[in-house]
N, C-alpha and C positions, 0 to 999 in steps of 0.2 A: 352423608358423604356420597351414599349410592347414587341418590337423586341428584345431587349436584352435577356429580360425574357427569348421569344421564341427559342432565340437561346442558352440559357445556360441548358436551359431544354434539348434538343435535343444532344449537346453534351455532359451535362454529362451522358443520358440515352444511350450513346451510346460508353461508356466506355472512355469520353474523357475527365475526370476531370479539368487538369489542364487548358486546353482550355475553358472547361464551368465557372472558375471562376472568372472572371473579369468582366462577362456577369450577374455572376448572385450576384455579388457584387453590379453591377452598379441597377438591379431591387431591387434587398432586401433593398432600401432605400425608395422605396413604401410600407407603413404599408399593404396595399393588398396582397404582395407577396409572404405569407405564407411559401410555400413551396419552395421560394429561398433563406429563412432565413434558416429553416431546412436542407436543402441540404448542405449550406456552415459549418451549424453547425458539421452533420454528417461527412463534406469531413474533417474539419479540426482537429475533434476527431481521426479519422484514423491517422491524421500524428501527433498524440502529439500536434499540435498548439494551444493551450489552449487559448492563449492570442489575436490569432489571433480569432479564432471561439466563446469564450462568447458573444461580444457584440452583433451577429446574433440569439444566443440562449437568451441569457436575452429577448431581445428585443420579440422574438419567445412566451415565455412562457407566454410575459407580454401580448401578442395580441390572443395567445389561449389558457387560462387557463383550459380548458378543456381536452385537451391532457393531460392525467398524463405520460405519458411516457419517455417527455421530462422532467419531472421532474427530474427523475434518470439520466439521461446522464447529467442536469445542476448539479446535486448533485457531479458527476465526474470529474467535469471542478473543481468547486469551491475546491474537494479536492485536484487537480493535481496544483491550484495555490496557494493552501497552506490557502486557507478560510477556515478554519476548524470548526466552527462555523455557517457560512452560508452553506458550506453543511451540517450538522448535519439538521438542519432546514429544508431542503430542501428535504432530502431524508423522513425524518419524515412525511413530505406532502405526498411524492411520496405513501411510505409504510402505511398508512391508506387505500390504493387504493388497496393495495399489498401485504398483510403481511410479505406473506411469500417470497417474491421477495430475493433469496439469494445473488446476487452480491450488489443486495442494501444494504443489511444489515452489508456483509462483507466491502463494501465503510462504512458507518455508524460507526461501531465499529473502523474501519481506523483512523475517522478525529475524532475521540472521543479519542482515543489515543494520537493522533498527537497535538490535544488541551489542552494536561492535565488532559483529564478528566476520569481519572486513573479506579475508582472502577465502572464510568457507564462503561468504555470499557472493564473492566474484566468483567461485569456481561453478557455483549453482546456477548464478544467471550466466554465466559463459555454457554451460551445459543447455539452458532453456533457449538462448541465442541459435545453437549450432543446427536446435532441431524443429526453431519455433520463427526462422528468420522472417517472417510475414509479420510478426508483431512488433510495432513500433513501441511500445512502453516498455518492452524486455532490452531491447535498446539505450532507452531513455533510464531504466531503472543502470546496468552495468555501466553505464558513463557516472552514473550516480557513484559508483561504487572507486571505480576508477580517479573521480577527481578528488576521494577522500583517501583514495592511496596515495596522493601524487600524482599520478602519473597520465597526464591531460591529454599526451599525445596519442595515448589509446583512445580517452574519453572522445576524441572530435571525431574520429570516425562514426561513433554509434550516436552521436548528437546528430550529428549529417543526416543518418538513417534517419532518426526520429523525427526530423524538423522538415526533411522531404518526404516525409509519410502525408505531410498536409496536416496534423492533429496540431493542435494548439500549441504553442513551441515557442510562447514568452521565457516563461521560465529558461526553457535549454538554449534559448538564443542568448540568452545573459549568460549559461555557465560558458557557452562556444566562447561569446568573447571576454569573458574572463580566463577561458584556459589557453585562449590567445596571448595576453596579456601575460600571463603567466613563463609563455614559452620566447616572451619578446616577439612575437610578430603584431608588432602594433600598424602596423594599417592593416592588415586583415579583420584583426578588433576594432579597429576605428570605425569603420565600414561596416562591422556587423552591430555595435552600438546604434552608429548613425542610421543605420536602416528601423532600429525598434523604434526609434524616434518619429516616423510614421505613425505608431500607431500605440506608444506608449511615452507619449509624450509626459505622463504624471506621476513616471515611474524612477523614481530617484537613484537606481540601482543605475541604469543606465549613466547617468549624468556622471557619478559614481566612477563608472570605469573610462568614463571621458577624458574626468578627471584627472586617472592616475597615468593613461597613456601622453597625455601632455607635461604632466611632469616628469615624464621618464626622457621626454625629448625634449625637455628644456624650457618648453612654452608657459612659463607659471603663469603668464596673465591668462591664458587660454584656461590653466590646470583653476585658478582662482575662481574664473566665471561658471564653469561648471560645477563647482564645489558648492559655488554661492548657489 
């Protein structure tokens, strides 16, 4: 196990990850080996492996509670496999240590979403909004939240923001004119359909709300053709 150790330490300090991890799987089975647990944790956040790297981080966080650092990165795992509830809890740890740690909060308000839990994660990204208004996805995330409460008429301002940030803005263009739609301003929605149609001509959501805005004013041959 020593030699393993010694040798996983050496090649991944020496840019040779994939070689160092079999080495330092085989030590991280010694509760001693601290920093072969965290190694493999770090190496397999890099590649998305969530499922592969918790059990080195669990195990990690349960043997040095003192590290809050790792707190936030297990807050990460637990939101990327869909524990929405165990990261809440876990970042809530981290952020006591932290306050103001903003990727933490932006995970936080994430798995608070992703859990249902509607009005705490509007009041979290309404808090990251008030202090973070440069960032267009904190935008795009609270209209998220907003059109799952109802309430659209909030949603279209922060779409607005999001979709004149310049960032890719198919998606939020479809929920703008659907929360148009929603509030009956159909030609403001017709118009913001007909414009995705530039450039997402194969995108059936579109066609979609074409659809339902012609039926709403009568035109069923119109609401028919775009159905079809």
């Amino acid at each position: 196990v020593d030699y393993a150790h010694q040798l996983g330490l050496h090649l991944f300090q020496n840019g040779q990850e994939f070689d160092a991890v079999p080495h330092l799987e085989r030590a991280a089975r010694d509760d001693e080996r601290f920093d072969a647990m965290w190694l493999l944790a770090t190496h397999y956040y890099r590649r998305a492996a969530w499922v592969k790297g918790l059990p080195h981080l669990e195990r990690y966080v349960g043997l040095r509670p003192e590290h809050t650092r790792a707190l936030a990165l297990l807050g990460t795992y637990y939101l990327k496999l869909g524990r929405h509830e165990a990261s809440v809890r876990t970042l809530d740890r981290f952020l006591e240590s932290d306050p103001q740690n903003l990727p933490a909060r932006i995970n936080r308000a994430n798995a608070l979403f992703r859990s249902g839990g509607l009005d705490e994660a509007g009041d979290a990204y309404e808090e990251l909004v008030a202090k973070h208004e440069d960032r267009p996805r904190l935008h795009y995330n609270l209209a998220a939240v907003r059109i799952k409460q109802g309430r659209c008429a909030e949603a279209l301002d922060h779409l607005d923001r999001f979709i004149a940030s310049g960032a890719s803005a198919g998606t939020a263009l479809y929920f703008k004119g659907d929360c148009l739609v929603k509030l009956e301003r159909y030609d403001e929605a017709r118009t913001t359909f007909e414009g995705m149609l530039e450039t997402s001509r194969a995108n059936p959501w579109v066609y979609h709300g074409l659809s339902r805005i012609a039926w709403q004013e009568g035109r069923v041959e119109d609401a028919l053709r775009h159905a079809r």
